[in-house]
MIVEX-77970 format. One line per field, with one value per residue (C-alpha): residue in one letter; x, y, z. Coordinates in steps of 0.001 Angstrom, whole numbers, plus 500000, padded with zeros to 6 digits. Last residue first. Example, Ala and Ser with C-alpha at 12.3 -4.5 7.8 and 13.67 -1.06 7.14 Angstrom:
res: [S|A]
X: [513670|512300]
Y: [498940|495500]
Z: [507140|507800]
// end
This chain:
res: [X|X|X|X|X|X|X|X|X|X|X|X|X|X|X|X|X|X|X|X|X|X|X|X|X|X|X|X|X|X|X|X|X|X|X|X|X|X|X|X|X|X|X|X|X|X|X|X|X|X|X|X|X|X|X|X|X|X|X|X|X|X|X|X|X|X|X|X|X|X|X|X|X|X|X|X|X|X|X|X|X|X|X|X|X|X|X|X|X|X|X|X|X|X|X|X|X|X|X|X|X|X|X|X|X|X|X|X|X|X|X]
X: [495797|498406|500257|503126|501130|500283|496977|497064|496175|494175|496275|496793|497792|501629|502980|500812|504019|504964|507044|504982|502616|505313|505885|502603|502769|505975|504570|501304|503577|505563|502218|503477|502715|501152|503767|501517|501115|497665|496749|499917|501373|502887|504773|505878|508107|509093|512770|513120|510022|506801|504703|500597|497363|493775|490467|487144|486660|483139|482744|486099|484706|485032|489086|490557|494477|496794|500941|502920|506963|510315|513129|516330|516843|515466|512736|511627|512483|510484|507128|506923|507634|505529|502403|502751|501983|499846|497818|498002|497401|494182|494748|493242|494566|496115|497226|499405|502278|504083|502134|500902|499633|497258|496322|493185|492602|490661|487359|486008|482444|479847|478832]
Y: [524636|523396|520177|520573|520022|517058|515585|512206|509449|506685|503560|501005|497926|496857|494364|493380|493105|496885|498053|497764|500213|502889|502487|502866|506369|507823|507552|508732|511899|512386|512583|511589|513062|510614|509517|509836|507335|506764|502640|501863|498209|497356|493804|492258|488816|486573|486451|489777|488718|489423|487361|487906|488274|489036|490488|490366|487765|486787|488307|490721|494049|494800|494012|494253|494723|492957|492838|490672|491189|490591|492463|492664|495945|496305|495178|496956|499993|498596|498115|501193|502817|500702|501404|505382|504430|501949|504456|507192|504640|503315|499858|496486|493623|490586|487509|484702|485898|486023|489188|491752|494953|496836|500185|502178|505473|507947|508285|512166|511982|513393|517100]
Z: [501574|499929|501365|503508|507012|505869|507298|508257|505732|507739|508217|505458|507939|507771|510267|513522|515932|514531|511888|509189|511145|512209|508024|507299|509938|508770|505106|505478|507241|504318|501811|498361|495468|492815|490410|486551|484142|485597|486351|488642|488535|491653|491319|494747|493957|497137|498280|500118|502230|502634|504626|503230|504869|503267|504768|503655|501282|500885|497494|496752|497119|500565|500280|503680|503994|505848|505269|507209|507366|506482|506301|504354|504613|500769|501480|504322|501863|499208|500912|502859|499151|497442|499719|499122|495708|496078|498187|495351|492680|494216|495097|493812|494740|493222|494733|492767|490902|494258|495587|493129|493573|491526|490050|490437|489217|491625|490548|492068|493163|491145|492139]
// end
């Protein structure tokens, strides 16, 4: 059975760095994102990019005052996972900033 492809939409920092999520991570991403935001808050944000040659891992401050454009690749809102949230956001908040965690289970979901 071939893998599933999941679609992949991208985030943009300051009209200058682009990456390469898939839409159900951006999704739960933009949320984190927007709410810290919209507080007023600023933070770092790391991710690691494999596929990007000899670039590994990438840091950026956001702030209220710098633009963040998610683009999303399916026309359709991914469900979110509440507890993915709880946890990026636990991450955001901390001395490291926001780091895509691993997606707990939810104990919502369908089983």
């Amino acid at each position: 059975m071939a893998a599933k492809v999941e679609p992949m939409g991208t985030l943009t920092y300051d009209s200058k760095v682009t990456v390469s999520f898939d839409d159900r991570i951006l999704a739960h991403l933009q949320v984190v994102i927007w709410s810290k935001l919209r507080r007023g808050e600023q933070f770092a944000f790391t991710w690691t990019d494999p596929m990007r040659s000899g670039l590994g891992r990438t840091s950026v401050w956001l702030s209220p005052n710098i633009s963040v454009v998610f683009e999303y690749f399916g026309g359709r809102q991914p469900r979110l996972n509440p507890a993915w949230l709880e946890a990026l956001t636990k991450a955001a908040n901390s001395p490291n900033g926001l780091t895509l965690v691993p997606e707990p289970d939810d104990p919502a979901a369908p089983r």
